[in-house]
C-alpha positions, -999 to +999 in steps of 0.1 A: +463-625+188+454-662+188+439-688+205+454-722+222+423-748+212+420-779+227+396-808+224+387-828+251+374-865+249+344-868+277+309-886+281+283-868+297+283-896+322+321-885+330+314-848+330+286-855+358+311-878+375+343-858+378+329-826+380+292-819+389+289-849+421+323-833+434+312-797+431+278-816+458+307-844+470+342-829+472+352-859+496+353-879+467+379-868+451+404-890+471+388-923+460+389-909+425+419-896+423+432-932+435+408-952+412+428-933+385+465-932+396+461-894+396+497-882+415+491-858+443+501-830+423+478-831+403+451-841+423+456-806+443+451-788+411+422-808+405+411-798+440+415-764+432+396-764+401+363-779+416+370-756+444+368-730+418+332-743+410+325-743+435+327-705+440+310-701+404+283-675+411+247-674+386+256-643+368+287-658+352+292-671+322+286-710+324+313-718+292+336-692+314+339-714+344+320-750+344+326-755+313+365-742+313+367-763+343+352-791+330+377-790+305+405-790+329+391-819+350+397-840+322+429-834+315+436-853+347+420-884+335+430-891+297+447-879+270+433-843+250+447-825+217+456-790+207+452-772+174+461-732+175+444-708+165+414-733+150+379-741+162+347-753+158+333-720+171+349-699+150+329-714+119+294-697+107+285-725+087+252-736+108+259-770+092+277-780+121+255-767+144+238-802+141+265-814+158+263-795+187+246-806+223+238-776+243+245-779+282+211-769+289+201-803+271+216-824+297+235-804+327+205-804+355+190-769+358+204-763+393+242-766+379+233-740+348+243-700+355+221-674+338+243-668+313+252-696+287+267-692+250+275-730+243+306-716+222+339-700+228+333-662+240+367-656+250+397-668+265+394-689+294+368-708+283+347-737+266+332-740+236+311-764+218+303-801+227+297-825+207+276-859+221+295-891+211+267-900+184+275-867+168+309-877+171+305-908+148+282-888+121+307-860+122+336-884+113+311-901+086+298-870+073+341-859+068+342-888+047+311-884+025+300-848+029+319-829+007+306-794+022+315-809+057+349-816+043+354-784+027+343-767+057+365-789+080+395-787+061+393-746+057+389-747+091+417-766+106+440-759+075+476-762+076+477-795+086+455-791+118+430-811+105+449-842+112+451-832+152+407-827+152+400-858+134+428-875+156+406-862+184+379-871+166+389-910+161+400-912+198+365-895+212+351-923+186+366-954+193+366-949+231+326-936+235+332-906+241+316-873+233+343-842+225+345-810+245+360-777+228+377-752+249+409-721+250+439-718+271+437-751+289+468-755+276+493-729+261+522-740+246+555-716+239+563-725+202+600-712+204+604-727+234+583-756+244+599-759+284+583-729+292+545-740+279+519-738+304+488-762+321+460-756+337+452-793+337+481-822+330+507-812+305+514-848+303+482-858+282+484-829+263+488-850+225+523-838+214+516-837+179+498-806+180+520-783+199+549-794+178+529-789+146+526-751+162+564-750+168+573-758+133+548-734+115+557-705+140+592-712+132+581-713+095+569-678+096+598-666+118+620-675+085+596-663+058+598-629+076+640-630+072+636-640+039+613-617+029+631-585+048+664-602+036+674-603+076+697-628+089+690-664+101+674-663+136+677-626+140+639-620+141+637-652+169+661-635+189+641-607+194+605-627+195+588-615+227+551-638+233+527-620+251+492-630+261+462-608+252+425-612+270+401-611+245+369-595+263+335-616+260+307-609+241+289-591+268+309-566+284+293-575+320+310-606+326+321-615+362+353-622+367+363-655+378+385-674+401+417-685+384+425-718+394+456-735+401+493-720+392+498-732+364+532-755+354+561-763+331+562-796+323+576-803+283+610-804+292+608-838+311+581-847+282+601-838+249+634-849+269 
């Protein structure tokens, strides 16, 4: 079991902005959606997903559906990146925690559920966020923090710590806080025409899921070697399956699903 990370690039100005006003203002989607160039696909899945906020109810988890859909929103505005299987969360060095806004420290009260972790608690979901000055020291600290590094690098080894400070560096140069979340996007490493989207496919970074590909391949062929099998025989029998990972309280509502989600990498990779 694993989990499909992405980072997101947003201010707090943007997540009030194309989220929170149209939860209070769905009308306004249209005159975004045009402001941006958003295609009409895409705007009815973003539609759906503030519809889905809509319905959010005060006993569920807030990182479980704002947050998620936040997330997803901005997919449909700019460009996000995925690492698998690596996150912020996942670290219990409380170094980082520094770096860390909580949504209670700047979502009003009214839009806040009952229930908040400000970290990944399952699939589905958002994790940390990190303010756009946080941003800036985190990148600086990288450089001249060596526990920071250390941390970092252990944490988003196997290359995958180019993708998050690629993330970083865009959040960076742009103004822009970060926003950590799972299964936004969930790419099929042995076949990449049949990943999947929540939000826009299209700004997906590529590097990432093709950094995925090549290490699951990777281990496909250490597994041959190692059983002395021949080429490709373990790929042809590779079956992916999704497994929900339940939250850290076992009461969690469930939540609406939004839209169906769609194949888009084989117009992207061509």
């Amino acid at each position: 079991m694993g989990f499909d990370i992405s980072y997101h690039p947003i201010s707090e100005e943007q997540i009030n902005a194309w989220y929170f006003e149209l939860i209070a203002n769905p009308e306004k989607i249209e005159k975004l959606a045009s402001e941006y160039q958003i295609e009409d696909f895409y705007k009815t899945k973003f539609q759906d997903t503030v519809n889905a906020g809509r319905e959010t109810d005060q006993n569920d988890y807030f990182d479980k559906t704002h947050g998620f859909f936040i997330a997803i929103v901005q997919g449909f505005f700019e460009t996000y990146f995925y690492v698998r299987g690596s996150a912020l969360s996942f670290s219990a060095n409380k170094q980082l925690d520094s770096y860390y806004k909580r949504w209670e420290e700047f979502i009003p009260v009214e839009s806040l559920t009952t229930k908040i972790q400000n970290r990944l608690v399952e699939n589905y979901c958002s994790g940390v966020y990190i303010a756009a000055d946080q941003v800036v020291r985190l990148l600086d600290d990288y450089q001249h923090n060596p526990e920071i590094k250390s941390e970092l690098d252990q944490l988003f080894s196997e290359g995958r710590i180019v993708i998050f400070l690629k993330a970083l560096n865009f959040a960076k140069e742009r103004g822009l806080g970060l926003l950590e979340a799972t299964e936004v996007v969930e790419p099929q490493p042995f076949d990449l025409n049949e990943s999947k989207s929540y939000s826009n496919l299209f700004n997906c970074d590529k590097e990432g899921p093709l950094l995925y590909q090549t290490a699951a391949y990777e281990q496909i062929k250490n597994i041959e070697q190692r059983d002395g099998l021949p080429e490709n025989e373990v790929l042809h029998n590779v079956k992916i399956e999704k497994v929900h990972v339940e939250p850290l309280e076992s009461d969690t509502q469930k939540t609406t699903r939004v839209a169906k989600k769609e194949n888009f990498w084989k117009r992207l990779f061509g």
